[in-house]
C-alpha positions as CSV (number, residue, x, y, z in Angstrom):
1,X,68.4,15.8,51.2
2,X,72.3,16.1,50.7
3,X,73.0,18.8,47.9
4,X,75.3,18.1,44.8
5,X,76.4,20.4,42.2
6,X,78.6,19.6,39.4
7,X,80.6,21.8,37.7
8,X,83.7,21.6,34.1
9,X,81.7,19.8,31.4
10,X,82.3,21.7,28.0
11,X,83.1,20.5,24.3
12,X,86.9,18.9,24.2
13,X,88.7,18.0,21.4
14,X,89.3,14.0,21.0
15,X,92.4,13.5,22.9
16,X,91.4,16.6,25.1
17,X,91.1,16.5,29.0
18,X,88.5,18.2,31.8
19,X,88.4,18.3,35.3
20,X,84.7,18.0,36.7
21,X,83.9,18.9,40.0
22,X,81.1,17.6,42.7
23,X,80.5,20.2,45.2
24,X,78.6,19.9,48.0
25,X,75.7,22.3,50.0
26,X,74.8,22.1,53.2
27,X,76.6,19.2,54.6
28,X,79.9,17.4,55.3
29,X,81.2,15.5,52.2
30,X,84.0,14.2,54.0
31,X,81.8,11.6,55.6
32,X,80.1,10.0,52.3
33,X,81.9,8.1,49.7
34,X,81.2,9.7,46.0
35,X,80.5,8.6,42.9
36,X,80.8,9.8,39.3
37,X,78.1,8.3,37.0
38,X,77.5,8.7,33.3
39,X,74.4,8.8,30.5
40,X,74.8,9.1,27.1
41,X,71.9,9.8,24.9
42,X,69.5,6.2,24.3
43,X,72.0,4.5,27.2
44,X,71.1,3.4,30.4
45,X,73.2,5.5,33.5
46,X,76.8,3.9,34.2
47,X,78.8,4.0,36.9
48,X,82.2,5.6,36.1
49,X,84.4,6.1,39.2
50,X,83.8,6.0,43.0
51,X,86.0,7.1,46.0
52,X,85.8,6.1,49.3
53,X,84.8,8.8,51.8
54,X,88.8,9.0,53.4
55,X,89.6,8.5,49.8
56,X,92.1,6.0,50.5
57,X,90.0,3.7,47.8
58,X,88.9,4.6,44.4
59,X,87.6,2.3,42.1
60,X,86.9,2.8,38.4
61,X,84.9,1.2,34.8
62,X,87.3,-0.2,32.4
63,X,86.4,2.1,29.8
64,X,88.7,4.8,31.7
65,X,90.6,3.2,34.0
66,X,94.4,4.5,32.9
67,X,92.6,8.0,31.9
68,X,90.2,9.1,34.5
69,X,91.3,9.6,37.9
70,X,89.2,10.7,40.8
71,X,90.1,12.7,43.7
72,X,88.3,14.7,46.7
73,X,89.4,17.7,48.9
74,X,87.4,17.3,52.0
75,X,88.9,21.3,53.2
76,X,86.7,22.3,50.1
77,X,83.6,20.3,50.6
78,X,84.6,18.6,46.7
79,X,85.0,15.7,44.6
80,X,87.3,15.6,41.4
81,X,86.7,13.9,38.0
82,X,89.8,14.1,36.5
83,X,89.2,13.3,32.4
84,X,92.4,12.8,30.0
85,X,92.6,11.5,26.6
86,X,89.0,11.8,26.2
87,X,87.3,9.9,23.0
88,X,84.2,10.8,21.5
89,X,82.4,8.0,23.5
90,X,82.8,9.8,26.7
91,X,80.5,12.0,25.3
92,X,77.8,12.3,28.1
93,X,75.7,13.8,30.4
94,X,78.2,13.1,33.9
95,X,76.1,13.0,37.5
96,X,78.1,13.0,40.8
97,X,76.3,10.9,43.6
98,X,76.6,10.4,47.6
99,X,76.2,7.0,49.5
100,X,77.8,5.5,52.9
101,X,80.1,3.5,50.5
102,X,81.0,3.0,47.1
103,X,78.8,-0.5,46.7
104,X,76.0,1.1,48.6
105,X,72.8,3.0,47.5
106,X,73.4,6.3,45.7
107,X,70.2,8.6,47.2
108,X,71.8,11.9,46.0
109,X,72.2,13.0,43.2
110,X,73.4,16.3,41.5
111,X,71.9,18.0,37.8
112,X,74.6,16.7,35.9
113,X,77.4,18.6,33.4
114,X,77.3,18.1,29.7
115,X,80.6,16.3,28.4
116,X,80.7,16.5,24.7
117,X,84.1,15.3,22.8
118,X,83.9,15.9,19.7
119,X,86.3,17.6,16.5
């Protein structure tokens, strides 16, 4: 199974920005499409952002497109969550994923990285 580890989550001021990062173990992430997913405590997982695996399409949820932007360097095996002008109902726990393409199955899955905006 393909490995995924995420990595930036933290507490961030409302208004406040992180960058998460998916990296991947053990095999080529240029050749899967990636996808950022979210779960906030008593919510179901939501989909968040997905790039295309040449990353020539990106797609994202209305409740950050204009803030979030996602971005991969396949030289460095990663994936790129970029978060601005967070609110405090981003707060969540944020999972990258792997499938052929973006409306495909997700079968991996990383641990997830804490996101908590909050004053």
């Amino acid at each position: 199974q393909l490995q995924l580890v995420e990595s930036g989550g933290g507490l961030v001021q409302p208004g406040g920005s992180l960058r998460l990062s998916c990296a991947a173990s053990g095999f080529t992430l240029r050749n899967y499409a990636i996808g950022w997913f979210r779960q906030a405590p008593g919510n179901e997982r939501e989909g968040v952002s997905c790039i295309s695996s040449s990353g020539l399409s990106t797609n994202y949820a209305d409740a950050v497109k204009g803030r979030f932007t996602i971005s991969r360097d396949n030289a460095k095996n990663t994936v790129y969550l970029q978060m601005n002008s967070l609110k405090p109902e981003d707060t969540a726990v944020y999972y990258c994923a792997a499938a052929i393409g973006c409306r495909r199955v997700f079968d991996s899955w990383g641990q997830g990285t804490q996101v908590t905006v909050s004053s």
